[in-house]
C-alpha positions as CSV (number, residue, x, y, z in Angstrom):
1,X,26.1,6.3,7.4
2,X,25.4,7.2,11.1
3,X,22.9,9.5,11.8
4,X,24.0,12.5,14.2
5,X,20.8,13.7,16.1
6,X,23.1,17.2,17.3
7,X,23.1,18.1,13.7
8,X,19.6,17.7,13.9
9,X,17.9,19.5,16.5
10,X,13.8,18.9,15.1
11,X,14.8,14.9,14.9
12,X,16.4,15.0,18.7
13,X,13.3,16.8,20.3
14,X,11.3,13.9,18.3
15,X,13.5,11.3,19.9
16,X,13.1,12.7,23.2
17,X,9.6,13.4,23.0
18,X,8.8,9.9,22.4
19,X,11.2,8.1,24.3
20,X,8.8,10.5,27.7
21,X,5.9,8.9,26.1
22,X,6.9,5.6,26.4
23,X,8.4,5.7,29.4
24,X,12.1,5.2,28.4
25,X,14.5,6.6,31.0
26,X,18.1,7.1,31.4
27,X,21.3,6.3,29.0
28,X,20.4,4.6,25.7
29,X,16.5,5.9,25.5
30,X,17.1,7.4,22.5
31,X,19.0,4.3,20.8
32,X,15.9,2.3,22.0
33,X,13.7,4.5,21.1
34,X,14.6,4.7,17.3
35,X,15.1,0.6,17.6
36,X,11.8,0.6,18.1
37,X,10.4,2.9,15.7
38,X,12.5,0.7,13.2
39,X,10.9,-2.4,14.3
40,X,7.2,-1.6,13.9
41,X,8.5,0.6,10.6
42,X,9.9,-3.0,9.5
43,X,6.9,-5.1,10.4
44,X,4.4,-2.7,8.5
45,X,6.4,-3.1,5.7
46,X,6.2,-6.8,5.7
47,X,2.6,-6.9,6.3
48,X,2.3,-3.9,3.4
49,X,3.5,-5.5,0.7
50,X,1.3,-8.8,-0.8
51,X,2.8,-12.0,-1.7
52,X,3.2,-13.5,-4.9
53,X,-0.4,-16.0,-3.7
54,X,-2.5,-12.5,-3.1
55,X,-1.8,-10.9,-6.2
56,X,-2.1,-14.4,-8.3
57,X,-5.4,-14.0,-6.3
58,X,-6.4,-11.0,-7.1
59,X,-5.3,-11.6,-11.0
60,X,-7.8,-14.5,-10.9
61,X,-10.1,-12.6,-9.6
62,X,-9.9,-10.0,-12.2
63,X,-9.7,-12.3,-15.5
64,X,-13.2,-13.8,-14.1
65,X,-15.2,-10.9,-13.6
66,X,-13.7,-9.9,-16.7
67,X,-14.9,-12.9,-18.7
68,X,-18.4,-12.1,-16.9
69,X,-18.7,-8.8,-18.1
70,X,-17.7,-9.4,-22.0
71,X,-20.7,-12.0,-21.4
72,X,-23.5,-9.9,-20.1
73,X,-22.7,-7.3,-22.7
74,X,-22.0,-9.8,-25.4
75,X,-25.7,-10.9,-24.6
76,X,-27.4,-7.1,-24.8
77,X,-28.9,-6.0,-27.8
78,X,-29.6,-3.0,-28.6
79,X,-28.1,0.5,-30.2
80,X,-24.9,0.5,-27.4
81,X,-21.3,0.9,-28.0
82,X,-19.3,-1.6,-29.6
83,X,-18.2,-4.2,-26.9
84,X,-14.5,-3.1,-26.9
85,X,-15.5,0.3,-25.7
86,X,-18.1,-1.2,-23.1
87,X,-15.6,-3.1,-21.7
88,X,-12.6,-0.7,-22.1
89,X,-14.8,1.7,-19.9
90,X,-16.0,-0.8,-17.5
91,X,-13.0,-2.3,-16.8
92,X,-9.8,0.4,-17.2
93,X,-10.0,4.2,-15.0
94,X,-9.2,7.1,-17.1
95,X,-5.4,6.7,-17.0
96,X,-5.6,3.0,-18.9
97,X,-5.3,1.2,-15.5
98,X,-7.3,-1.7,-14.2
99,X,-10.2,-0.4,-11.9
């Protein structure tokens, strides 16, 4: 689907506003202008999203901290909430999600 800036005046003024601020002159500024919007749109993206190593990472990193915690509350005495609960609050926010 093409995308008609004349039926768009707010998005044209954009364009043009930018395309002075980088300097773009002449026939086409607009075209490069939004080329390059796309461009740095696209690499942000990329760098955005992790790969499958980070979260496997980050997973790791979770399961081990957990295994810490059940120990240092496993090793507490005293009158304290059942170790479910303890670690249900420690590890999971309010809406049942890891913190």
């Amino acid at each position: 689907m093409a995308i008609n800036l004349a039926h768009r005046p707010d998005l044209d003024s954009r364009v043009e506003k930018l395309a002075d601020r980088l300097g773009l002159k002449g026939r086409g500024r607009k075209t490069a202008t939004i080329e390059r919007a796309l461009a740095l749109l696209e690499e942000r993206v990329a760098h955005d999203r992790p790969d499958r190593t980070a979260i496997e990472a980050s997973l790791d990193r979770y399961i081990a901290d957990g295994s810490r915690l059940r120990e240092r509350l496993a090793d507490r005495s005293g009158d304290g909430p059942p170790l479910s609960l303890s670690l249900r609050q420690a590890l999971y926010d309010e809406r049942g999600l890891p913190g």
